[in-house]
N, C-alpha and C positions, 0 to 999 in steps of 0.2 A: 249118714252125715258126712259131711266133705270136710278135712281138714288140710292144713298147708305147712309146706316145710321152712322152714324159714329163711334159712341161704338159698334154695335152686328156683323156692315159686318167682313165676313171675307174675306180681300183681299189679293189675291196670291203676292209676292213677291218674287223672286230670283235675281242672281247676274245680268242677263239679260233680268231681265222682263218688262219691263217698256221699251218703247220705248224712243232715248234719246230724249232730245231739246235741246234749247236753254239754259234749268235751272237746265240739267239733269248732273252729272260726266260723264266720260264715264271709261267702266269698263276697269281693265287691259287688254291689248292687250295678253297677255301671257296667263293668265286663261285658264283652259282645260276646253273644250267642253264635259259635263257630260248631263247623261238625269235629266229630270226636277225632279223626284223621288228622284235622287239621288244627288242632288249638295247640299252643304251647303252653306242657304239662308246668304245673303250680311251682314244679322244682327248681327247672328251668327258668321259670321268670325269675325266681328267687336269684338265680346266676346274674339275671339282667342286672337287677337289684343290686348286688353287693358289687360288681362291676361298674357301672355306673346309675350311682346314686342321683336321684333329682331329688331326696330330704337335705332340709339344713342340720346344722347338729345337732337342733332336739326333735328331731323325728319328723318334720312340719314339710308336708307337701304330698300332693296327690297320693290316691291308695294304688300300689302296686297294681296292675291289670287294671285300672281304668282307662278310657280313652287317654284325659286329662295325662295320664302318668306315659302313654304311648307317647302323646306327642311331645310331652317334654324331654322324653328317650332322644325321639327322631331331630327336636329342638338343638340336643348338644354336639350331636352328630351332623349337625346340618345336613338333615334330610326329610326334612319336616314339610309336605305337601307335596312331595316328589312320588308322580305315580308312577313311577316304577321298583319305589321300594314297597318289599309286600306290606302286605294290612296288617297292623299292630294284631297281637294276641295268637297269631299262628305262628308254626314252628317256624316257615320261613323267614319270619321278622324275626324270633329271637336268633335264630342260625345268623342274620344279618348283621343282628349288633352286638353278637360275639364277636362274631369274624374280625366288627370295623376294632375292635378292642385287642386282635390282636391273639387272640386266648388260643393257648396253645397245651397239647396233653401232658403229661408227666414222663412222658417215653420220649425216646427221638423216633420218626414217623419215615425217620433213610433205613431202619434196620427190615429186614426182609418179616415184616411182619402176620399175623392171621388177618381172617377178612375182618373179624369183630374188632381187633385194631387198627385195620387199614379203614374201616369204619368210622372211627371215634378219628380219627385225623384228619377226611374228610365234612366232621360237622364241629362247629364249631363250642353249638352245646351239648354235642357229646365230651369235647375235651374238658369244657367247663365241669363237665360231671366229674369228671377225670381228675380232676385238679383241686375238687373238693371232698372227693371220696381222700385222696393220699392226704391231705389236711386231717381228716376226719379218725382216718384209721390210726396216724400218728400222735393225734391224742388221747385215741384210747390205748397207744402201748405206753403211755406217760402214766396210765391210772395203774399198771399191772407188774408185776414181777413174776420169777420165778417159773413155776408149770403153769400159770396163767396166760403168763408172756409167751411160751411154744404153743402153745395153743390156740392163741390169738392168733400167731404166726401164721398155723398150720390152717387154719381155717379161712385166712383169706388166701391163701395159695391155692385150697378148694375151691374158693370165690370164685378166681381169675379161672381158674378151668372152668367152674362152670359159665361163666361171661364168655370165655372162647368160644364156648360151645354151641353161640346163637349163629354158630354158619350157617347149621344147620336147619334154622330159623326161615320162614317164607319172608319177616321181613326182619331185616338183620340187625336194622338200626334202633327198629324199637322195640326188640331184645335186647340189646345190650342197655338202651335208657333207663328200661323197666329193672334190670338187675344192678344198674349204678343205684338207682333212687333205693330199693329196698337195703342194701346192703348199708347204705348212708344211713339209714333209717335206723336200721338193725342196730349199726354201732353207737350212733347217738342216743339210743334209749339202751341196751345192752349195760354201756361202760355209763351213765347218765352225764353225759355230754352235752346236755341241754337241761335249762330245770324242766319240770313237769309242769304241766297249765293246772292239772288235780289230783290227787291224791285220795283215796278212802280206803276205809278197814273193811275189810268181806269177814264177817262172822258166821261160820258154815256148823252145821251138827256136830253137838259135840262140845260150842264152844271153841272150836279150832279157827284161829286170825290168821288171816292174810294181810298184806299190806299190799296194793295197789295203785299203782302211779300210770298216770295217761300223760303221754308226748303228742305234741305239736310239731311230731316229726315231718319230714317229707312223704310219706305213707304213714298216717297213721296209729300209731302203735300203743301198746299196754304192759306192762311188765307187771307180773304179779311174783310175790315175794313170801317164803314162810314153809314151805314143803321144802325137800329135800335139793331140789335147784330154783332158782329165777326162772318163769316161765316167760317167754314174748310173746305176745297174741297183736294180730291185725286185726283194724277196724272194717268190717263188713256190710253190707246192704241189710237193712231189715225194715220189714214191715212194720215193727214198733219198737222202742227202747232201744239200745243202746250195743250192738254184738260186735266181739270179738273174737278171732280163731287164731290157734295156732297151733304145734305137732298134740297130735291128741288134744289138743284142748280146746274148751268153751267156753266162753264168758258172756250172758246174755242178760243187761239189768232192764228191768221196769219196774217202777213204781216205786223204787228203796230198797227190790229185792233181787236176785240176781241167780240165774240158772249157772252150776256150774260145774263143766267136766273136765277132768286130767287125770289120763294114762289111759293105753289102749285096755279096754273094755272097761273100762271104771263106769260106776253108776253117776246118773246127774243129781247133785244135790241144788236143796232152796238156801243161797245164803243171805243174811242181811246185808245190807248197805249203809254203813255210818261214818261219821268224823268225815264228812267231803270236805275239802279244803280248796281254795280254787288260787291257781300260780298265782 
């Protein structure tokens, strides 16, 4: 059985990647079918999104990634029927109306930088990643103190090394995207930065309660609560129900009931699934 680390994987993400469930959105129906190289990941459009908005201010106007929402993007940009700007939904378009916005990283891009940074300066929604990850992390050192706070500290310093580390990488840029999104992920369900879409109790032999909560994060994510740490699991591809992984751990429900492993060699127990609560 495969499990993933939580800071260094890098886990794929696009607008249809993740099989849905029960805890999953489901993506616009409208959305054009691009290849996986080419589509601008769900996170990324969310950048578009909060950059330039086309809702009024109760929420009213095209669904993110639809046509409809592309062209009213290109609409305020006056570039709206211009074939030479690329095709709404691929990375080049979102790179496009980054750029026209201006969006720039958190760093200065004069200092003699690595290539994963010389990286993120040259794309636009790399920086945009950039500029939402330092948003992100600075709200979660607002929830902490004390050895929480060095820790917090110390563990996105590991981040950034391991983000350097996609030189290494065959393609450099979407290494460093995939570890903006998870890390984003990480913090916002970790520090609960977000509400959760749901909520349920895992009743495992014994009697012994979990508490579990599912994020609407940017990848995914699950936080289970009630053992001796918070556990974070990513949402996975499965054949049926509902699975989660993360270091040593399993989370897989169907039907009410739910398979469930944490700690290296630990056995899999059947737990129940009660009290769902939905955001």
């Amino acid at each position: 059985m495969r499990f993933y680390t939580p800071v260094l994987a890098v886990v794929f993400l696009l607008l249809g990647g993740c099989q849905q469930s029960s805890h999953s959105p489901d993506a616009p129906a409208s959305a054009p079918v691009l290849k996986q190289d080419d589509a601008c990941p769900a996170a990324v459009l969310s950048r578009v999104q909060y950059y330039l908005s086309v809702q009024d201010g109760q929420g009213h106007g095209p669904d993110p990634g639809s046509h409809e929402w592309y062209g009213s993007v290109e609409h305020q940009l006056a570039r709206q029927g211009q074939s030479s700007f690329p095709e709404g939904g691929t990375l080049a378009w979102c790179d496009s109306v980054l750029a026209a916005q201006n969006v720039k990283p958190t760093f200065s891009c004069h200092d003699n930088s690595g290539q994963a940074e010389q990286a993120i300066c040259q794309s636009a929604s790399l920086a945009a990643l950039d500029t939402w990850l330092e948003d992100t992390y600075m709200n979660a050192l607002r929830t902490v103190d004390g050895q929480q706070e060095t820790s917090l500290k110390a563990m996105q310093r590991g981040w950034i090394k391991g983000r350097d580390a996609c030189w290494q990488a065959t393609d450099i840029s979407h290494c460093v995207r995939e570890q903006y999104i998870q890390r984003i992920s990480e913090l916002q369900a970790q520090y609960a930065l977000v509400e959760p879409m749901a909520q349920t109790s895992l009743v495992c032999p014994g009697e012994r309660v979990y508490t579990v909560r599912f994020f609407n994060t940017p990848e995914p994510a699950m936080v289970i609560e009630g053992g001796p740490r918070p556990l974070l699991l990513w949402q996975m591809k499965a054949a049926s129900g509902t699975r989660y992984e993360g270091a040593n751990t399993l989370y897989w429900e169907h039907h009410g009931e739910a398979e469930f492993i944490s700690g290296v060699g630990a056995e899999s127990q059947v737990c129940r699934v009660t009290t769902i609560k939905n955001g």
